[in-house]
C-alpha positions in Angstrom: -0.6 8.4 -0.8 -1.1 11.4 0.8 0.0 12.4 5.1 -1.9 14.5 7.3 1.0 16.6 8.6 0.9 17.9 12.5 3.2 20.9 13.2 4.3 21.9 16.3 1.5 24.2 17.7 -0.9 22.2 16.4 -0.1 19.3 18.7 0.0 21.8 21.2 -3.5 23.0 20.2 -4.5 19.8 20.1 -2.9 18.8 24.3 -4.8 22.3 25.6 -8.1 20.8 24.3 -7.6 17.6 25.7 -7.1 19.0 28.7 -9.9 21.6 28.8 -12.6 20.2 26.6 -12.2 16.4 27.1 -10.5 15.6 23.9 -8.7 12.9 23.1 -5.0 13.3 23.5 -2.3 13.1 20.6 -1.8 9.1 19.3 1.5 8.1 21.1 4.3 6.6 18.9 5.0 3.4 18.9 3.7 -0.3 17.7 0.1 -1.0 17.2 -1.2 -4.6 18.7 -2.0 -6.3 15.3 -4.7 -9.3 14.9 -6.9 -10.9 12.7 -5.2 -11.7 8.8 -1.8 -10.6 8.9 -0.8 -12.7 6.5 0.7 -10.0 3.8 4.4 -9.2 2.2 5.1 -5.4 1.2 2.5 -4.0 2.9 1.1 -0.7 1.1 -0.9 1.4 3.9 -3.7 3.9 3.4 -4.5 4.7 7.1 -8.0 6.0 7.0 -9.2 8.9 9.0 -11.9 9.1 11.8 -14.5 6.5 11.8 -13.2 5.6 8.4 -11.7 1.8 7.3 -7.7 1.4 6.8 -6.7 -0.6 3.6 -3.6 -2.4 3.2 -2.9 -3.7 -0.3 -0.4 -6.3 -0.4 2.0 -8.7 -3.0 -0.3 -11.3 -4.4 -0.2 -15.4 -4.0 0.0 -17.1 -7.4 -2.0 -19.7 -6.0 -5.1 -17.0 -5.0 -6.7 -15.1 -8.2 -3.6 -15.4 -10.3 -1.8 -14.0 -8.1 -2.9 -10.8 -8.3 -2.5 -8.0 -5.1 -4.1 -8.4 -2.4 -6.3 -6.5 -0.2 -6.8 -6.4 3.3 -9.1 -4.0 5.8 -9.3 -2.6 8.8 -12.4 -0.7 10.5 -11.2 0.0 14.1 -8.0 2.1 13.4 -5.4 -0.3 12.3 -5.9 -3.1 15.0 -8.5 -5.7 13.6 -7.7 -7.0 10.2 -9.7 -8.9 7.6 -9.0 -10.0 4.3 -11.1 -8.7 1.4 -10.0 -10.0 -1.8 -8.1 -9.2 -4.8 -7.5 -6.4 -7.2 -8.3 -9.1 -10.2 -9.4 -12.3 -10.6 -6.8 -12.6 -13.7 -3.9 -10.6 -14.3 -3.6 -8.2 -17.1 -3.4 -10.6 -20.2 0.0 -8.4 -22.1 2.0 -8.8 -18.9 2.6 -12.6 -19.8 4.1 -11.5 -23.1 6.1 -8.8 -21.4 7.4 -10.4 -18.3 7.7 -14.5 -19.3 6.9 -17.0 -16.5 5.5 -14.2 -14.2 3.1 -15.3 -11.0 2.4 -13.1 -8.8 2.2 -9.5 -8.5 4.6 -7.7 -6.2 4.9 -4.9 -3.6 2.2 -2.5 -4.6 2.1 1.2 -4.1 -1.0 3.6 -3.6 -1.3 7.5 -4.0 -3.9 9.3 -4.1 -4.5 12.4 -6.7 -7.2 14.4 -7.3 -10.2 12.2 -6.5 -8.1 9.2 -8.2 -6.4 6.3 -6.7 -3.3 5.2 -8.6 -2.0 1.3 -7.8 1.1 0.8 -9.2 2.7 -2.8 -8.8 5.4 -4.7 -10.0 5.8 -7.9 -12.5 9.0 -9.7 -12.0 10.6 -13.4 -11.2 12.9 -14.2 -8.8 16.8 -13.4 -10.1 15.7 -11.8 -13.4 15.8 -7.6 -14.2 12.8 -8.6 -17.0 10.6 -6.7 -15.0 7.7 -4.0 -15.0 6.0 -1.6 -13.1 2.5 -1.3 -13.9 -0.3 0.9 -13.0 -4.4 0.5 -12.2 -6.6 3.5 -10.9 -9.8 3.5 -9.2 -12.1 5.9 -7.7 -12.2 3.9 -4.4 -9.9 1.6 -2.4 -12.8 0.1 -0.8 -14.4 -3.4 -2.4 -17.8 -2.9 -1.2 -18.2 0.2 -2.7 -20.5 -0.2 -5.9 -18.2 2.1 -7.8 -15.2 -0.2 -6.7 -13.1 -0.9 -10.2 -9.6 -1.4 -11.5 -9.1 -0.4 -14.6 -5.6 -1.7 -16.2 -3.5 1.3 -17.5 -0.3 -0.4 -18.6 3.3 -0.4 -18.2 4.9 2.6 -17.0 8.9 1.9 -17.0 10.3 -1.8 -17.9 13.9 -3.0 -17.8 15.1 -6.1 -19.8 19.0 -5.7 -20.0 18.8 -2.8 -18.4 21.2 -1.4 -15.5 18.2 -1.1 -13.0 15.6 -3.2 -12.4 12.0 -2.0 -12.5 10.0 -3.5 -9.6 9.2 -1.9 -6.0 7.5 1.0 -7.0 6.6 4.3 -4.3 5.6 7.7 -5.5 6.3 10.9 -3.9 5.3 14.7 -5.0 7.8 17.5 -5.2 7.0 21.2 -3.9 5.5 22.2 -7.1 3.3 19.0 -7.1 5.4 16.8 -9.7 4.9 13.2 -9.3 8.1 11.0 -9.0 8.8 7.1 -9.2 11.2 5.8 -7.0 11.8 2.2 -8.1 14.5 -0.6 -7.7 16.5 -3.7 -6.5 19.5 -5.0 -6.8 21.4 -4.4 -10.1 22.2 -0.5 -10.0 20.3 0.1 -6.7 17.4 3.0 -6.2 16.4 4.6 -9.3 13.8 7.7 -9.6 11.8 8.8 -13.1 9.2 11.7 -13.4 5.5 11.3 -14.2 2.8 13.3 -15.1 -1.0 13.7 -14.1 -3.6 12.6 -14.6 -2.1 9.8 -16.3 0.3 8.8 -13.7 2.5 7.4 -16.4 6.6 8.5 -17.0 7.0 12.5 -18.1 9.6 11.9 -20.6 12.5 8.7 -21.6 15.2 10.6 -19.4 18.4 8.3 -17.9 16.5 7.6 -14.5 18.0 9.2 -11.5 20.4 7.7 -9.3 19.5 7.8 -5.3 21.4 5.1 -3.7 23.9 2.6 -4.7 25.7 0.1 -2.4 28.8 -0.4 -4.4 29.1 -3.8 -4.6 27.6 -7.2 -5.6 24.7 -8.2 -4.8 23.9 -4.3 -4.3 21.5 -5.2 -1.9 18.9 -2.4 -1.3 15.4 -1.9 -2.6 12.1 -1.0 -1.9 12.4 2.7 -1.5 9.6 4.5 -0.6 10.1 8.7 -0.2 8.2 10.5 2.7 7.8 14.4 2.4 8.1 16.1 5.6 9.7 19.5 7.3 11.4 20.8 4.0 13.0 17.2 3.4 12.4 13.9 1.3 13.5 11.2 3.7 14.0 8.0 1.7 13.2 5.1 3.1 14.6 1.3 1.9 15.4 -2.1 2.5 18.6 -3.7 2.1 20.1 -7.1 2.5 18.4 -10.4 1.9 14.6 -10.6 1.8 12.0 -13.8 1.7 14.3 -16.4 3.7 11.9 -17.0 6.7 13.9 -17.4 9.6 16.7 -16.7 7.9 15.8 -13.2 6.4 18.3 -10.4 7.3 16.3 -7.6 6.1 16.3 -4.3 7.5 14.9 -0.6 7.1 16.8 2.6 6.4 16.8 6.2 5.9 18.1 8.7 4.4 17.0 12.4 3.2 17.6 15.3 0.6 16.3 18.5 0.4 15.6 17.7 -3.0 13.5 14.9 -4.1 16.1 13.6 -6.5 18.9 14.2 -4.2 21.6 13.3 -3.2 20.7 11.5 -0.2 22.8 11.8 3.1 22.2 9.5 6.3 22.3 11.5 9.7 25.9 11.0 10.0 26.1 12.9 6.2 27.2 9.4 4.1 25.7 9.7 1.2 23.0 6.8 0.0 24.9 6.4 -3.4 28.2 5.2 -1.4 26.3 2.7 0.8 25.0 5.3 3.4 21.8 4.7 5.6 20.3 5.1 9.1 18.8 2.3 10.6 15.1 2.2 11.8 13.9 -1.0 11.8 16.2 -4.6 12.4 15.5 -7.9 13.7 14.2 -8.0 17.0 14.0 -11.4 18.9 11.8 -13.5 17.2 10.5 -11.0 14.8 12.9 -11.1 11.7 14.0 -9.5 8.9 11.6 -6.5 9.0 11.2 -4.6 5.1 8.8 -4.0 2.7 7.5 -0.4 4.4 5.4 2.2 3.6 4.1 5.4 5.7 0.5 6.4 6.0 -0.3 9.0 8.3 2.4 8.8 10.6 2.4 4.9 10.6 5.1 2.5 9.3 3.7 -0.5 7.4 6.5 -3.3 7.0 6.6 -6.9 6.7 8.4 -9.0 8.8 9.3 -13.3 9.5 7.9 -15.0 12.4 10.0 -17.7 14.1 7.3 -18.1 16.6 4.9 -19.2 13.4 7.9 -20.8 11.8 8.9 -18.1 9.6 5.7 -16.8 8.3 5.8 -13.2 7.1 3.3 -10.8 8.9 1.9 -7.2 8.9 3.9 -5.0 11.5 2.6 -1.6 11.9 4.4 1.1 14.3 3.8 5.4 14.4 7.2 7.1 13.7 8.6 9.1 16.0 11.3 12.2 14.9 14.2 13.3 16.7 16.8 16.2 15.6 14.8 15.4 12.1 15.0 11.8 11.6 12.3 9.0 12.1 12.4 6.5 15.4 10.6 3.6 15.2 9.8 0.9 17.7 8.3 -2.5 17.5 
């Protein structure tokens, strides 16, 4: 999923000419005003650019399209959503075999690659490391386009007595343009693997890398999902407990490495693998147990529980900030 990236004398650039040529000023950071269907869990953001829609794919509902992902759109930057349907009506027939009594499909991931959109989304149930990251590719995001297709590709890493567990993929891109998959939850915390293109499956069978670890049970942290940015790889996660409603405590960290495998350090220098991790997003009133994030463009797409809709999970976006080299975020 690629960023546009604004240095510092490009902002600048980009104040002169608002002043002198009537253009519109830089986006301000901070929360968008959300509407419309908000109704989605792990929320992976492709925020389009001028006069184009934004997509957000989402975890599916076993009881919509067998539970496949979901998609959602947005045509007036972000604000307005509607939903638009489902990757599948059916899910992939061999991931019944491969992951037994799975429903629905979970916390989606979207990068973008030389004209090729890569899906990857996990197969899991509740408590069990049986699990699978998958991946689809397409040419579009975009339903209405007559080219719009997903074609099944596969499994790309499993776990089944495993250490890790193999859900909650993101994808990142090293300086020399190497895909990596940052994956897990729970059991032996974040985990990384190399890929390849085109086929945007695993490299090699290496030991997966170790990014952070909690040190003791329930090790709860997952979700990463790695931003490039400045000469860093900030690695973003949830940790605690997820999908309890009101009850949720949820929250989003950080941490970066000038290397995409690491080590990762918070901003006070503990290290991710010893429980380590700078806040960005934690409950806030009535809006609980935020997670689930991705970053498109500047923008943080989470998930987060409603008391004022008694507990229902919704679609937060806000645009970072950065100060001294670290992400803000306000909602």
């Amino acid at each position: 999923m690629s960023a546009v990236r604004r240095g510092a004398r490009a902002a600048l650039l980009a104040g002169c000419l608002a002043l002198l040529a009537g253009c519109a000023p830089a986006v301000e950071p901070g929360p968008l005003e959300v509407t419309g269907d908000l109704a989605t869990h792990d929320p992976a953001l492709v925020a389009g650019g001028e006069g184009e829609p934004w997509f957000v794919y989402s975890t599916g509902n076993g009881q919509v399209a067998d539970g496949s992902i979901q998609v959602r759109r947005s045509d007036d930057g972000g604000e307005e959503w509607t939903y638009a349907g489902e990757v599948w009506g059916e899910k992939p027939d061999w991931l019944a075999e491969a992951v037994p009594g799975v429903d629905n499909l979970w916390a989606p991931e979207l990068y973008e690659h030389d004209g090729t959109w890569y899906l990857y989304y996990s197969a899991s149930t509740f408590g069990s490391n049986t699990s699978v990251i998958a991946l689809a590719t397409n040419t579009t995001l975009d339903p209405d386009d007559p080219g719009y297709e997903w074609v099944d590709q596969g499994p790309v890493i499993t776990s089944e007595g495993d250490d890790f567990n193999a859900i909650d993929p993101g994808i990142v891109e090293d300086a020399d343009g190497t895909p990596w998959l940052s994956l897990g939850s729970f059991w032996s915390g974040l985990r990384m693997v190399e890929l390849e293109w085109p086929s945007g499956l695993r490299a090699d069978d290496a030991e997966p890398l170790r990014l952070a670890d909690r040190g003791f049970p329930p090790n709860a942290i997952e979700a990463p999902y790695i931003l490039a940015r400045d000469g860093y790889f900030y690695l973003f996660f949830s940790r605690d407990a997820c999908c309890r409603g009101v009850d949720s405590t949820y929250n989003i960290a950080v941490g970066r490495s000038p290397e995409v495998g690491g080590p990762y350090v918070d901003a006070s220098g503990v290290p991710l693998l010893e429980d380590g991790g700078t806040p960005v997003l934690v409950t806030d009133g009535t809006r609980i147990g935020p997670g689930g994030q991705s970053v498109s463009d500047g923008v943080l797409a989470f998930h987060y529980y409603d008391a004022d809709l008694a507990g229902g999970f919704q679609l937060g976006l806000t645009r970072l900030d950065w100060e001294d080299g670290w992400p803000v975020a306000s909602w």
